[in-house]
C-alpha positions in Angstrom: 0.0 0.0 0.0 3.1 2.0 1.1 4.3 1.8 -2.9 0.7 2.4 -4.6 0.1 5.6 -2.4 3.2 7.1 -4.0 2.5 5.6 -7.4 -0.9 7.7 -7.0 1.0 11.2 -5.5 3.2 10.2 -8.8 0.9 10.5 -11.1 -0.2 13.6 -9.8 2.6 15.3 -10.0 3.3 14.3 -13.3 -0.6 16.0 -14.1 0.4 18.7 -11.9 -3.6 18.3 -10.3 -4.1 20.5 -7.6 -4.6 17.7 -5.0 -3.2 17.9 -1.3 -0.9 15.0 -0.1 -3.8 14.0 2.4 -6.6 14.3 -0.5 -4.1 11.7 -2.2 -3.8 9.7 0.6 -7.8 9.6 1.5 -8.5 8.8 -1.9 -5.6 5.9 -2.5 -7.4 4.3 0.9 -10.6 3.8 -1.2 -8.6 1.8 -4.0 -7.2 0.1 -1.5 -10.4 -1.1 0.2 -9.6 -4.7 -0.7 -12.8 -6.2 1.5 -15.3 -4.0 -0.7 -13.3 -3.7 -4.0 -14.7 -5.9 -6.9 -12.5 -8.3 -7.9 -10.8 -8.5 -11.6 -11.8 -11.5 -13.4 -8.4 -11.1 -15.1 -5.4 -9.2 -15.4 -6.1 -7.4 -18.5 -9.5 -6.1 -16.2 -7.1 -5.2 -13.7 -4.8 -3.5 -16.2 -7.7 -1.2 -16.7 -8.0 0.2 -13.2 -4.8 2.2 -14.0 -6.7 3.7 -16.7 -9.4 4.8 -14.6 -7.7 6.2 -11.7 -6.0 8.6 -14.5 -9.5 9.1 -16.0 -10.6 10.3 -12.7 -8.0 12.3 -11.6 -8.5 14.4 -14.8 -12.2 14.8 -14.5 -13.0 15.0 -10.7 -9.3 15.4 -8.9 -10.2 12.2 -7.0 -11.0 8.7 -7.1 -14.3 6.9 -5.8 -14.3 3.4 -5.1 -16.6 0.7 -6.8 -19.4 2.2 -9.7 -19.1 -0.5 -12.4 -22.7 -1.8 -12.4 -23.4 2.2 -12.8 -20.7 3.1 -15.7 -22.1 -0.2 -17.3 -25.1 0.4 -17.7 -24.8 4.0 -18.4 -21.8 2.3 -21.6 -24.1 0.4 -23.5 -27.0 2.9 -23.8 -25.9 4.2 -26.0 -23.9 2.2 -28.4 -25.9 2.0 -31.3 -26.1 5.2 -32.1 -22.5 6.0 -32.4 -21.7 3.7 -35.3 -20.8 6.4 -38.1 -19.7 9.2 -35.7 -16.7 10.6 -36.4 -13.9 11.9 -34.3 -12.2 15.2 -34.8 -9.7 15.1 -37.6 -6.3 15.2 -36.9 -2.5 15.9 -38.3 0.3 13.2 -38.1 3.8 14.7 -38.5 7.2 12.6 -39.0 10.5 12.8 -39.6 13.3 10.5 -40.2 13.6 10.4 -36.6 10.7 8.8 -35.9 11.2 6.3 -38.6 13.9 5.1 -37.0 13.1 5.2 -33.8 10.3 3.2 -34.3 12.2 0.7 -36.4 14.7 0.4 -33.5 11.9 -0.5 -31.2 10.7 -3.4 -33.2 14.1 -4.7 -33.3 15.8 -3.8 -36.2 19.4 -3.6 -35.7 22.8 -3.2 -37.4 23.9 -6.7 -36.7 21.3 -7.5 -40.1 22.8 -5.0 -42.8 19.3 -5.7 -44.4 18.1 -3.7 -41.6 20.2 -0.5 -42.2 17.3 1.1 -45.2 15.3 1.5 -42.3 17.8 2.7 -39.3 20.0 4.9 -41.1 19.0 7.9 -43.4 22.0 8.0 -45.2 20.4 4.5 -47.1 20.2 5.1 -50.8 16.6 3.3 -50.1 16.0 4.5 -46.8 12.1 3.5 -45.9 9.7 3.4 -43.0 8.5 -0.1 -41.9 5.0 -0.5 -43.2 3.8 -1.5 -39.9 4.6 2.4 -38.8 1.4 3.2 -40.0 0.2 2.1 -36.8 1.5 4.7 -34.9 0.3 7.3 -37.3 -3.3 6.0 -36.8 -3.0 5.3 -33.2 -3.9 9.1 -32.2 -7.6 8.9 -32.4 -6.8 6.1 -29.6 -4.5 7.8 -27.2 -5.7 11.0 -27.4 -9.1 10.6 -25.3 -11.1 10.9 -28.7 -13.7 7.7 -28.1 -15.1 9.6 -24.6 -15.9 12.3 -26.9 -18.1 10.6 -29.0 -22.3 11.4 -28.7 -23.9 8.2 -27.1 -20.7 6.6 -26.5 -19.9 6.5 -22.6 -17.1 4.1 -22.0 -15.4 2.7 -18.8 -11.8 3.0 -20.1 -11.1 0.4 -17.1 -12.6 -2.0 -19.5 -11.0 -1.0 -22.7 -9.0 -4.0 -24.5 -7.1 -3.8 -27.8 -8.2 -7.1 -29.1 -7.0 -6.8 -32.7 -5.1 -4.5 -35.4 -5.7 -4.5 -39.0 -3.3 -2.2 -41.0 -3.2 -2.0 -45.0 -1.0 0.2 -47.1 -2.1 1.8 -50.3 1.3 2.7 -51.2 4.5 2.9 -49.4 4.8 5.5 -46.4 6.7 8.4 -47.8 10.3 8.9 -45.4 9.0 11.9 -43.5 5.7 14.1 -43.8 2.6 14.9 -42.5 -0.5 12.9 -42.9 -4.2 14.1 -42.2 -6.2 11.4 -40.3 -9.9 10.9 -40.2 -11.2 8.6 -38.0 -14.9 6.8 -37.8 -16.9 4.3 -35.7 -17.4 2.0 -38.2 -19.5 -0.3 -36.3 -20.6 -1.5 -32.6 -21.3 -5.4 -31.6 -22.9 -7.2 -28.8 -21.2 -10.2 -27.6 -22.7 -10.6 -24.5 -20.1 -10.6 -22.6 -18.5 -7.3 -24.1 -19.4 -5.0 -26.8 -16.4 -4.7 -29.7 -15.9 -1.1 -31.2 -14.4 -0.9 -34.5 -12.5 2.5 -34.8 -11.7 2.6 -38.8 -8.5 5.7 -38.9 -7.8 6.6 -42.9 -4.4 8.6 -43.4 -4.2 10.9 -45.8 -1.4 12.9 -47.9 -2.8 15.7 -49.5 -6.4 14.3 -50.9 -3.8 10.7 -51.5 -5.4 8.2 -48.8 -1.7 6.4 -48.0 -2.9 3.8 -45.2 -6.2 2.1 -43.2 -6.0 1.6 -39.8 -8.6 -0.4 -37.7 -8.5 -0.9 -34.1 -10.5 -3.5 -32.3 -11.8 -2.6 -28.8 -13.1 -5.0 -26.5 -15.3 -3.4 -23.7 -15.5 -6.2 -20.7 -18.8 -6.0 -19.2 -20.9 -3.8 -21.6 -22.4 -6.0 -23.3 -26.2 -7.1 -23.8 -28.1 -4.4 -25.3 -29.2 -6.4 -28.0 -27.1 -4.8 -30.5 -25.7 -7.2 -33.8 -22.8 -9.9 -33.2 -21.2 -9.7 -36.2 -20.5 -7.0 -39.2 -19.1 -6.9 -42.5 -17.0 -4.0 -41.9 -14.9 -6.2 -39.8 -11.4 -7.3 -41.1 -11.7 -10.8 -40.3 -8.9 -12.6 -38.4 -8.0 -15.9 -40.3 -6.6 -19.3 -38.5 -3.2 -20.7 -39.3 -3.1 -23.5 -41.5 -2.8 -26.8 -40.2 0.5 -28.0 -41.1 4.2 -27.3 -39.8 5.2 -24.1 -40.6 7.3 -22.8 -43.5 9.5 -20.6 -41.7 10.5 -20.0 -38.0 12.5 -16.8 -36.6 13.5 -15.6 -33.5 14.0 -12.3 -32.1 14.9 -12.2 -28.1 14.1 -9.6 -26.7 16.1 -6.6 -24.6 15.4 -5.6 -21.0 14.9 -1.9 -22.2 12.6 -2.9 -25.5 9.5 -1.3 -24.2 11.2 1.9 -23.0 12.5 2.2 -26.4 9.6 1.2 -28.1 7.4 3.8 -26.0 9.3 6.6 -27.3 7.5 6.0 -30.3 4.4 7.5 -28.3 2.5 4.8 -26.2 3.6 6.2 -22.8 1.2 4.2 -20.8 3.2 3.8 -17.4 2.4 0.1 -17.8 5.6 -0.8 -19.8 8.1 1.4 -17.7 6.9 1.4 -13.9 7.6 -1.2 -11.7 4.7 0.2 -9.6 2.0 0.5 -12.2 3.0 -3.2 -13.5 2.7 -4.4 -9.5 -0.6 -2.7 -9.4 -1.9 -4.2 -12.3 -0.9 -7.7 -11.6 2.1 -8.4 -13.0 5.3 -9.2 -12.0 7.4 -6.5 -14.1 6.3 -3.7 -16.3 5.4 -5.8 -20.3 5.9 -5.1 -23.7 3.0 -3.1 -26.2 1.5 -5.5 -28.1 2.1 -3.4 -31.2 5.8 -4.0 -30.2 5.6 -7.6 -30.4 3.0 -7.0 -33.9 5.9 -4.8 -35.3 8.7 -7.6 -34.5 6.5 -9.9 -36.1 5.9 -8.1 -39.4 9.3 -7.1 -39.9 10.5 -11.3 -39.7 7.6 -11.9 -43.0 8.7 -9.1 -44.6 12.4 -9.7 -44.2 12.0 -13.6 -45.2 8.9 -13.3 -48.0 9.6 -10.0 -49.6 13.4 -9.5 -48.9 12.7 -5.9 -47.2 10.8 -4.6 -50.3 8.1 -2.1 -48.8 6.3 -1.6 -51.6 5.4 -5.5 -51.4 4.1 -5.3 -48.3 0.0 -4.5 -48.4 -1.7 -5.4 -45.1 -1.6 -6.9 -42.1 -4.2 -8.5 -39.4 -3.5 -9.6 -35.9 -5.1 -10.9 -32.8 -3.4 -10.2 -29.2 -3.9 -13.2 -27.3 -1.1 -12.7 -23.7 1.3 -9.5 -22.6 5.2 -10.3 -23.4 7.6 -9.3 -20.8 11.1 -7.4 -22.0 13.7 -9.9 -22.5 11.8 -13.0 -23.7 12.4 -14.4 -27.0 9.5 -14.1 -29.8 9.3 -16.9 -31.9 7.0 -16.2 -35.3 6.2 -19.0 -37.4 5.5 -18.1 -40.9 3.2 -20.3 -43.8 3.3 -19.2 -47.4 0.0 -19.8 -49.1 0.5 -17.6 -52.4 0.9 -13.7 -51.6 -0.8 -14.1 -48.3 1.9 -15.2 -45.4 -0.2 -16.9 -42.4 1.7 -16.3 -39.1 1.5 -16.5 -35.3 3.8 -15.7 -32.4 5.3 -17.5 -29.7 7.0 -16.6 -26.1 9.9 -18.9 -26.9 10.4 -19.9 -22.9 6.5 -20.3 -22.1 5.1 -21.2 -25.6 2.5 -19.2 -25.1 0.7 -17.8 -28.0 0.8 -13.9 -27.7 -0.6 -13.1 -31.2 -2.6 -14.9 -33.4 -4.9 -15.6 -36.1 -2.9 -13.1 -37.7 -1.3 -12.6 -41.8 0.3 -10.6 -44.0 -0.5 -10.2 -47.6 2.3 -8.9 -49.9 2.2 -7.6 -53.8 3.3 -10.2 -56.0 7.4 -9.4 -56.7 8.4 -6.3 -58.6 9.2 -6.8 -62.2 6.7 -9.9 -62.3 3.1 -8.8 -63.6 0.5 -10.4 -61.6 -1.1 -13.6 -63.1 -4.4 -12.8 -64.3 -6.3 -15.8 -62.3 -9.0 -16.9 -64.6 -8.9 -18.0 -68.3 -8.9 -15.4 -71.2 -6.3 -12.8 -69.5 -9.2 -10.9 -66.9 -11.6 -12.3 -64.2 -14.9 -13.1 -64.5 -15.9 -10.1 -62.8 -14.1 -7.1 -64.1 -16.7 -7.2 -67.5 -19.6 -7.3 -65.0 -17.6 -3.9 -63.6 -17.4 -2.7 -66.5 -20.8 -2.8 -67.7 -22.0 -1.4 -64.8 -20.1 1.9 -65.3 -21.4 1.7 -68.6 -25.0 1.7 -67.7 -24.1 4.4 -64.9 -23.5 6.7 -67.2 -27.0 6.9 -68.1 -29.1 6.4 -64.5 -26.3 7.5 -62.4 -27.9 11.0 -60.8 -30.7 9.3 -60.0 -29.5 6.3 -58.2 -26.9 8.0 -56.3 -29.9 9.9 -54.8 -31.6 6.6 -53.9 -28.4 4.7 -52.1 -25.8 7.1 -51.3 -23.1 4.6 -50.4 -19.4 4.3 -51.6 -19.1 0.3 -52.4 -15.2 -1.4 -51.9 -15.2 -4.9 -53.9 -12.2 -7.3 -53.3 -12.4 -9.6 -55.8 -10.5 -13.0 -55.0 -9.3 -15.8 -57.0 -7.4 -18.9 -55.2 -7.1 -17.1 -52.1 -5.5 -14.2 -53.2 -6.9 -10.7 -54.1 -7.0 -10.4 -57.8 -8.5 -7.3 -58.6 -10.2 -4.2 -56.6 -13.2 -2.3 -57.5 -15.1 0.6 -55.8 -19.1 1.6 -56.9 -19.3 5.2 -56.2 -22.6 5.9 -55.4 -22.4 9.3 -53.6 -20.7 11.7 -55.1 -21.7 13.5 -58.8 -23.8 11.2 -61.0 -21.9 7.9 -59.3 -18.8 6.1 -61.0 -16.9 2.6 -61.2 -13.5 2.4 -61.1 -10.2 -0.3 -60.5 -8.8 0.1 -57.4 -9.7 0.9 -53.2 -12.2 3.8 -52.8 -10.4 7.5 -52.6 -11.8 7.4 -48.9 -13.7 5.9 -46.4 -16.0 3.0 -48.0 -19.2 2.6 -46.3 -18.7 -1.4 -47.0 -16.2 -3.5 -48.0 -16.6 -6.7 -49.6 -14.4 -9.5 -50.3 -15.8 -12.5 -52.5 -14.4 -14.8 -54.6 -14.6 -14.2 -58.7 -16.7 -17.3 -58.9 -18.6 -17.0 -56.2 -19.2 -13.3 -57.6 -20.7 -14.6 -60.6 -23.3 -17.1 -58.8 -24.5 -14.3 -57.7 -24.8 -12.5 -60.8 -25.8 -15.1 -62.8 -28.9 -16.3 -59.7 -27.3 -19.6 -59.0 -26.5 -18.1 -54.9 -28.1 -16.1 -52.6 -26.3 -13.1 -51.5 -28.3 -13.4 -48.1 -27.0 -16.3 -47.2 -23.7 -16.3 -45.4 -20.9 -18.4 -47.2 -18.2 -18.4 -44.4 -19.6 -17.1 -41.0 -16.8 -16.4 -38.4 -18.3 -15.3 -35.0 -16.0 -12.5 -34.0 -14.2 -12.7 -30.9 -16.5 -15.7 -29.0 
């Protein structure tokens, strides 16, 4: 108790709150109420409790004891009505600098003289790490944005990051400054939690460069009778059953997370022994977008020989913390452009991330294999005549629907082709390639099984590969 009342008086110096050291000292004895407290079913739950003592010193300059039942109930009121709200847009600046310093915190190193394009700006091909785009998007999170949102009262106690999608539209320039929007794209019910999936787009100049989308687990909030699953979602996707293709290791430093912080995640949680104790574990632990960076780095240093431009998006589940100085173990499986991977503590074999791949562009210099018979798929001619016949009812059914449609359009597993239906702006348009924005739905279906559907022989209503989202 000795150590957690000065972790508090800590914290508010660091705030500079106005609190007395007895109004500190009355308010740590109410955390520290063990015989009334409620009791974490976990230690991500008790994780949270950091959170919300911060939370409350900001907005109150104290800290009350036990009100979940209250902040639950108050949390899913309103969820519903948030999907589509916006947060406030805002600018991402970078240099060099924090290219590198990222890089170095997700273990690139001049022991690999692969690695030195993305630690040393002197490289003839200097380049950010694709998986940088994380910490461009990550803002919207960190900044406080969510608790501004209409409808949307959260318990930041309760707050996981379950999973990260990021994709790449082209490679991130070396330095700049990117404009990011960012959007609840949808709100489910799992019973047990409600999932909030933030969508971030980054733009350069009116150029979108990268997607962001952060899964949000809220413990406790859920029953409202909201939906369970959404198509908006980027869907996690399980290894494949078989040995893996590739194995690499990475161990570790003691000081990984204090490096990797400096990147701008300064949660106490991966530097103070205090804040770690508090929250149940035995040392301070590594982000998970630390261990997600080491990860991605290993498939695109074994798949795409450090090639950038290769590399077009990732997915990732977080499954248990890391602690500094433990070795990461990824195990990679090739199954065409799409590199299946999960990662290991080495010393526990523990699964910390999961469900998780990369999908890279085919190799430079080699054209993409057109996947179906007579040099285009299936599909693109039905695209094609639909911007034809656009052309002439266009106006009026962009009045009618006023939605932006993204198709991916698969063949053998593999994205073949992209298409977006433009339905909101001017008289409505059809065009190759990712939507110059946010979509209001994305949808990824096989060239085939686009064609049963055009053609009557499968219902669209009828779900063809149902994944239940984070049961």
């Amino acid at each position: 108790p000795v150590r957690w009342e000065r972790t508090l008086g800590a914290i508010v110096r660091q705030k500079n709150h106005p609190m007395t050291p007895e109004a500190v000292k009355a308010n740590w004895k109410k955390i520290c109420d063990f015989e009334n407290a409620s009791k974490p079913q976990s230690i991500q739950e008790s994780t949270g409790s950091i959170i919300e003592v911060l939370s409350k010193i900001d907005s109150e300059g104290g800290v009350s004891a036990n009100h979940t039942s209250r902040a639950t109930s108050t949390a899913t009121s309103g969820f519903a009505g948030a999907i589509g709200q916006k947060l406030p847009p805002f600018s991402y600046a970078y240099t060099e600098l924090e290219a590198i310093m990222y890089a170095l915190g997700v273990g690139a190193s001049i022991k690999d003289p692969k690695d030195l394009k993305f630690i040393y700006e002197g490289s003839s091909d200097f380049s950010c790490l694709p998986t940088f785009g994380v910490i461009i998007g990550q803002k919207s999170m960190m900044g406080g944005g969510l608790a501004e949102i209409p409808g949307l009262s959260i318990n930041f106690a309760k707050v996981l990051h379950g999973e990260q999608y990021l994709e790449l539209y082209k490679p991130l320039p070396r330095a700049g400054k990117l404009k990011c929007e960012a959007v609840v794209a949808d709100v489910l019910d799992k019973g047990s939690g409600v999932v909030i999936i933030m969508d971030v787009y980054s733009y350069s100049e009116k150029e979108l460069i990268c997607h962001n989308q952060f899964s949000l687990f809220l413990v406790g909030s859920g029953g409202f009778g909201g939906k369970r699953t959404s198509d908006k979602v980027k869907v996690a996707v399980a290894i494949p059953n078989r040995p893996p293709d590739a194995v690499l290791t990475d161990t570790t430093s003691l000081n990984q997370a204090a490096l990797y912080r400096l990147s701008g995640d300064w949660n106490p949680l991966h530097i103070d022994p205090n804040f770690a104790s508090l929250a149940g574990f035995d040392k301070p632990i590594l982000h998970g977008l630390c261990t997600f960076g080491f990860s991605a780095r290993r498939v695109l240093q074994q798949f795409a020989d450090n090639d950038v431009s290769r590399f077009k998006a990732i997915k990732a589940r977080f499954a248990k913390p890391v602690y500094p100085g433990q070795t990461l173990q990824t195990e990679m499986w090739k199954e065409g452009n799409r590199i299946h991977f999960q990662t290991k503590v080495q010393e526990t074999g523990d699964i910390v991330i999961s469900n998780a791949y990369v999908d890279l562009a085919p190799t430079s210099g080699t054209s993409a294999k057109t996947p179906s018979e007579g040099g285009k798929l299936q599909s693109t001619f039905v695209f094609e005549e639909i911007g034809r016949r656009l052309k002439d009812i266009g106006p009026e059914v962009v009045k009618k629907v006023n939605a932006v449609f993204e198709w991916h359009i698969t063949k053998g597993g593999n994205i073949g082709a992209k298409w977006t239906i433009d339905l909101k702006s001017g008289s409505g348009k059809v065009y190759q390639g990712p939507a110059k924005g946010a979509a209001d739905t994305t949808i990824i279906l096989s060239d085939e099984d686009f064609m049963e559907v055009v053609l009557g022989k499968l219902d669209p209503q009828k779900p063809i590969n149902t994944v239940d989202y984070m049961d």
